[in-house]
C-alpha positions, -999 to +999 in steps of 0.1 A: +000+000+000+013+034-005+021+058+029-013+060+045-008+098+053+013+119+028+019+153+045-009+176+024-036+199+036-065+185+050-082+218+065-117+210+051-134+181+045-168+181+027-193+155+029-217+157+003-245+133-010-235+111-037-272+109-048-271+144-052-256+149-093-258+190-089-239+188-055-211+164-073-205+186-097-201+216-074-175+202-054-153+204-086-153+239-084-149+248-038-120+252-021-123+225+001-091+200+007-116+166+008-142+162-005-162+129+013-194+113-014-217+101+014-235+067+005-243+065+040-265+089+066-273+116+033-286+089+012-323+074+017-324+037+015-340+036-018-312+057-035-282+038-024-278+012-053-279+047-075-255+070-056-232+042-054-233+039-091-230+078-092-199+079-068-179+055-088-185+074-122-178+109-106-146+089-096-137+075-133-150+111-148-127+133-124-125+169-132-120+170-091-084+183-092-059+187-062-093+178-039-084+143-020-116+122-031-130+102-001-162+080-002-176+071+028-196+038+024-223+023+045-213-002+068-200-033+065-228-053+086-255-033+065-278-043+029-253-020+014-220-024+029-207-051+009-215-043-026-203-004-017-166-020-006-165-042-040-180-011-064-152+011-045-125-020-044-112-007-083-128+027-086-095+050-080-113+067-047-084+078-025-097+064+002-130+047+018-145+064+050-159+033+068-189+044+095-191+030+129-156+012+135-155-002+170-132-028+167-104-040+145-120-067+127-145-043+107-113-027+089-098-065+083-133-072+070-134-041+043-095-046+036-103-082+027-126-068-002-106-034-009-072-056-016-048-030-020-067-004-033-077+028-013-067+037+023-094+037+050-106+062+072-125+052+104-153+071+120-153+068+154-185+074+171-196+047+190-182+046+232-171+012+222-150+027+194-132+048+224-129+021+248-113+000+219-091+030+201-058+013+212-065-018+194-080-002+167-052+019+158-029-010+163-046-025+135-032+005+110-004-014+099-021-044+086-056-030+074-042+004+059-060+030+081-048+065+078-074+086+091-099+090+123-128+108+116-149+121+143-186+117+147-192+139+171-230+136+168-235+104+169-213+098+198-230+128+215-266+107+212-248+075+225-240+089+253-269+111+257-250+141+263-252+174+254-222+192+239-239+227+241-213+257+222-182+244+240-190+209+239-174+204+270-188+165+275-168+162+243-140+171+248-123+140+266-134+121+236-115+145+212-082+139+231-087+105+231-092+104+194-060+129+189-038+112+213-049+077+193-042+093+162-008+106+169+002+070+185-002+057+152+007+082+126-029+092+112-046+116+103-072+131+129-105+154+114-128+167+136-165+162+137-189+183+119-201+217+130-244+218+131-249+256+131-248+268+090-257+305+095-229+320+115-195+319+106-184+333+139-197+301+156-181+276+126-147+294+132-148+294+166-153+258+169-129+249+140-103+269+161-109+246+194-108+217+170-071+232+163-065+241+198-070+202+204-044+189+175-067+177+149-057+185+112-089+197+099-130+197+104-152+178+090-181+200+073-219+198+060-224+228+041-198+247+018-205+280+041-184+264+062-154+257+043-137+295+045-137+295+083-123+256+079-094+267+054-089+302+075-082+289+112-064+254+098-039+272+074-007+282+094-007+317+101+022+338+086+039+338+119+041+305+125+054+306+088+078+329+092+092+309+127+093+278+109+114+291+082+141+306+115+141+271+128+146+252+096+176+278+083+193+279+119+198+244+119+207+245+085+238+269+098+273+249+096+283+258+135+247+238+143+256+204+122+249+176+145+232+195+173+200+184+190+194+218+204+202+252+201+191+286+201+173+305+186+159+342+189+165+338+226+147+307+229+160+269+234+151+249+201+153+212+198+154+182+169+114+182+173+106+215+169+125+212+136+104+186+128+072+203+133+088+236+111+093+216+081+053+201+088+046+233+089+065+242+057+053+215+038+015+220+045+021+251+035+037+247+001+012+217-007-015+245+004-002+270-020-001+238-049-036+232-049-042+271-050-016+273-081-036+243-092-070+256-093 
């Protein structure tokens, strides 16, 4: 399989109906960084033998550009599940969004079908999903997983609590879900924001969702996707101190060093490490722009 996650923006990620034809063929043209085809919660039951069909020929038609194309399927253990994972198995999707993991053996079970196609993302949205994140992560290696995807409202009515503007009862959850993430190397997106009419609110939540180490939101409207791309693109600062570190350690009198200083302040191996993330999201940011 090729490297689960390659370093590339991930600010905004759309979900969008695959039964929808209009709403396919709008997603060509926003400036979100993924865009997800939902066969699962947007499509009635009746529609998903035809937005299945439609997801695989938006996939073989393309037009979609530097936009990573994800599909998320319904579950494995559903009508649907199995004949979504073989339509997807060949289709070119970058990766498949399974709903639901709680245990490892669902990603063996859609890697089984999915050979060595796309990656998988896993949403995680069930307590037993949390309870079981070490083992599911461990799994990463074997089954492919790159990314966990929160689903923050469905974990919200399993536990019958109520998240309010700060979701405070969440937030436990989201730093399990982080920390899991970092553990294994993946990706980690946040859930989705509910409120479409104030983009004070989506930004304000996207920039807790930063605050907390995820690497992008999840979204439901394209409203949302300028407060997404604002608050997860590295602000010029940040830029402009990545670009110190990486060019003081580049200095001959600091070959070899694990730490030195810098602009008055200690500096070690790993805040290099995290400057040239920095760097690189950045430059794969300003690709996709170039690219549009």
């Amino acid at each position: 399989m090729s490297d689960p996650a390659p370093i590339r923006p991930r600010r905004s990620a759309l979900y969008l109906p695959a039964s929808n034809a209009r709403a396919i063929d709008k997603a060509r043209t926003l400036d979100c960084d993924v865009v997800i085809l939902d066969l699962e919660d947007a499509v009635a039951p009746d529609q998903k033998a035809a937005a299945r069909d439609a997801a695989v020929a938006a996939m073989r038609g393309g037009g979609f550009g530097h936009r990573e194309l994800v599909v998320r399927a319904n579950a494995p253990d559903t009508a649907w599940g199995a004949d979504d994972l073989a339509a997807l198995a060949g289709s070119g999707v970058a990766a498949v969004l399974l709903p639901k993991v709680s245990a490892p053996a669902t990603l063996a079970q859609a890697r089984a079908t999915l050979g060595d196609g796309p990656a998988l993302w896993a949403m995680i949205e069930t307590c037993r999903a949390i309870v079981d994140l070490p083992a599911i992560v461990g799994a990463a290696d074997a089954t492919g997983l790159a990314a966990l995807v929160v689903g923050t409202n469905d974990m919200a009515k399993e536990m019958r609590c109520r998240p309010g503007a700060t979701r405070a009862p969440l937030l436990p959850i989201l730093t399990q879900v982080v920390l899991a993430a970092r553990m294994a190397g993946l990706i980690a997106l946040d859930g989705v924001c509910n409120v479409l009419d104030d983009d004070a609110v989506v930004e304000a939540e996207c920039r807790q969702g930063l605050d907390w180490g995820f690497d992008g939101k999840t979204l439901i409207h394209p409203a949302q996707i300028a407060a997404a791309n604002r608050v997860f693109t590295p602000a010029p600062a940040e830029v402009e101190w990545a670009q110190t570190v990486e060019a003081a350690f580049a200095l001959p009198d600091n070959a070899g060093k694990g730490a030195i200083r810098v602009e008055g302040k200690m500096v070690e191996l790993l805040h290099l490490e995290e400057a040239r993330r920095t760097l690189a999201i950045v430059g794969a940011i300003a690709r996709g722009v170039a690219g549009r």
